[in-house]
Structure formats: C-alpha cells, structure tokens
C-alpha positions as CSV (number, residue, x, y, z in Angstrom):
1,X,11.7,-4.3,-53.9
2,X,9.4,-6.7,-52.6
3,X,9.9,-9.1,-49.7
4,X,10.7,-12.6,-49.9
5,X,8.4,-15.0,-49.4
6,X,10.0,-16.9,-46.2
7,X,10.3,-13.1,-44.4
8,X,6.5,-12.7,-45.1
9,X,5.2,-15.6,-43.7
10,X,7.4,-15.0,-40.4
11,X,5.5,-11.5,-39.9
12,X,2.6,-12.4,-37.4
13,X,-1.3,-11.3,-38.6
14,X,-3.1,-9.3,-36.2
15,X,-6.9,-9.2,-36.3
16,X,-9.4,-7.4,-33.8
17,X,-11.9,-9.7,-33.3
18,X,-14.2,-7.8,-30.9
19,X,-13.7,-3.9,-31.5
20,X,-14.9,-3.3,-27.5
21,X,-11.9,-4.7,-26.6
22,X,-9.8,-1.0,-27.0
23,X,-9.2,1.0,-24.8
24,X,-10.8,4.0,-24.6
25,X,-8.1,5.8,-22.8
26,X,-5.3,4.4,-24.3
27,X,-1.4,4.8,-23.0
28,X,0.1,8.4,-24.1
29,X,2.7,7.6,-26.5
30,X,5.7,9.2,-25.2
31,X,5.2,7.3,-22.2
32,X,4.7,4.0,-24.0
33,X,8.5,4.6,-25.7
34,X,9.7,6.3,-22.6
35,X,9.2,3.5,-20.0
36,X,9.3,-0.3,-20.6
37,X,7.4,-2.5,-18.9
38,X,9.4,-3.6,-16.2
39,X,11.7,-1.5,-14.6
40,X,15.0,-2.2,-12.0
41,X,14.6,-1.0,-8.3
42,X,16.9,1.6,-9.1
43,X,15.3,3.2,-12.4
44,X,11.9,2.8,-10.3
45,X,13.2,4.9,-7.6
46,X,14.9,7.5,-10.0
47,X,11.5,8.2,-11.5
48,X,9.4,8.3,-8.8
49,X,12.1,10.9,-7.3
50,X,11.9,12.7,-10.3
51,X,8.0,12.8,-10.4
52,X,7.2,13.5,-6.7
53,X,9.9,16.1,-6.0
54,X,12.8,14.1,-4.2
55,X,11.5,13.4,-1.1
56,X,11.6,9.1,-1.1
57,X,15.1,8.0,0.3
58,X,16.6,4.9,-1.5
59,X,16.4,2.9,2.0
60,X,12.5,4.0,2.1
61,X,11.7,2.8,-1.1
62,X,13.3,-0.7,-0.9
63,X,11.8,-0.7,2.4
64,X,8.3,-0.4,0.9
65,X,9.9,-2.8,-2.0
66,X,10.6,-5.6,1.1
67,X,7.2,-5.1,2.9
68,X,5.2,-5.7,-0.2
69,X,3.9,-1.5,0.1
70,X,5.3,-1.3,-3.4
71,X,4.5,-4.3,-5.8
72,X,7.9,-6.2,-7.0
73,X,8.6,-9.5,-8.1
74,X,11.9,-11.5,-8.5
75,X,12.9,-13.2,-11.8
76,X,16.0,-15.2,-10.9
77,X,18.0,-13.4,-8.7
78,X,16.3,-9.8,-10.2
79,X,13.7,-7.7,-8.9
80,X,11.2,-5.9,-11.7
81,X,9.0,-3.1,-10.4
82,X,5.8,-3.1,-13.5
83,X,5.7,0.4,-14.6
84,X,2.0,-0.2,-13.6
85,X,2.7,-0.3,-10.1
86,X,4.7,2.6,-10.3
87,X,2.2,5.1,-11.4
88,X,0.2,4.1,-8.5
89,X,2.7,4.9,-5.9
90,X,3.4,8.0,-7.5
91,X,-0.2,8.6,-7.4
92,X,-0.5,7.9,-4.3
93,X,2.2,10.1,-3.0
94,X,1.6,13.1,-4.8
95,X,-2.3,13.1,-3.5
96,X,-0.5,12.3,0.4
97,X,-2.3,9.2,0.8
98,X,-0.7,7.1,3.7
99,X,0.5,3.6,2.7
C-alpha cells in the first residue's frame, strides 16, 4: 500500500553534493546505536569505568568534569558529556597520559 501523499512530502531528501565529504573512517555501527550523542555525568563515568578497568572514582571524574580536564557543558540546569570527549579521555587513560 502506498503512502499518502501529505506523509511523502514530510520525509526530508538527502543529496551528497560533494562525495569528499565522507568519511573515510566512518563510526562502527554498534557504537553509533550503542552510545548517543550526549551522555549524563553518570553514564559517562559508568563507561569510562567499564573501558579502563575501574580505576576513576566518581569524585575524580566530576573533579576533572569541574576543572574543565574533561569537556562538559550545561543545558539548563544539565550537564552533557559528547561521547566525543569521552573517547578521548578513555584514550588518554588507557595509553597513561597525564592530564
């Protein structure tokens, strides 16, 4: 059965305009659908427990949350740690960089 009409023209077009624009190493899938975006201080610190072996405290990570260490932003009265950000401090701590 086909779609109406209105529900068609409500479903955005997407063309590539310049095909240099991908990525050539793009996200892997399951972490795509795995991790949004943003994350709470809490889920942030769950998974970069997880992923370094258990050795960040709670108080030491929203200590590096407060002094900027770790990049956070408020929206309202919430604070959103970009998944982005995360990987790099896990990086960082499983190669024992100082920060």
């Amino acid at each position: 059965m086909p779609l109406p009409y209105e529900v068609l023209r409500m479903v955005p077009t997407f063309k590539i305009v310049d095909p240099t624009m991908i990525p050539e190493d793009p996200p892997r899938v399951d972490e795509i659908h795995l991790h949004p975006q943003l994350l709470p201080p809490t889920a942030a610190w769950r998974i970069l427990r997880r992923r370094t072996g258990g050795h960040i405290s709670r108080s030491t990570f929203y200590r590096w949350l407060d002094s900027g260490k770790v990049f956070s932003f408020r929206m309202g009265s919430r604070m959103y740690i970009p998944w982005q950000a995360l990987q790099e401090v896990i990086g960082q701590c499983l190669s024992g960089e100082q920060f």
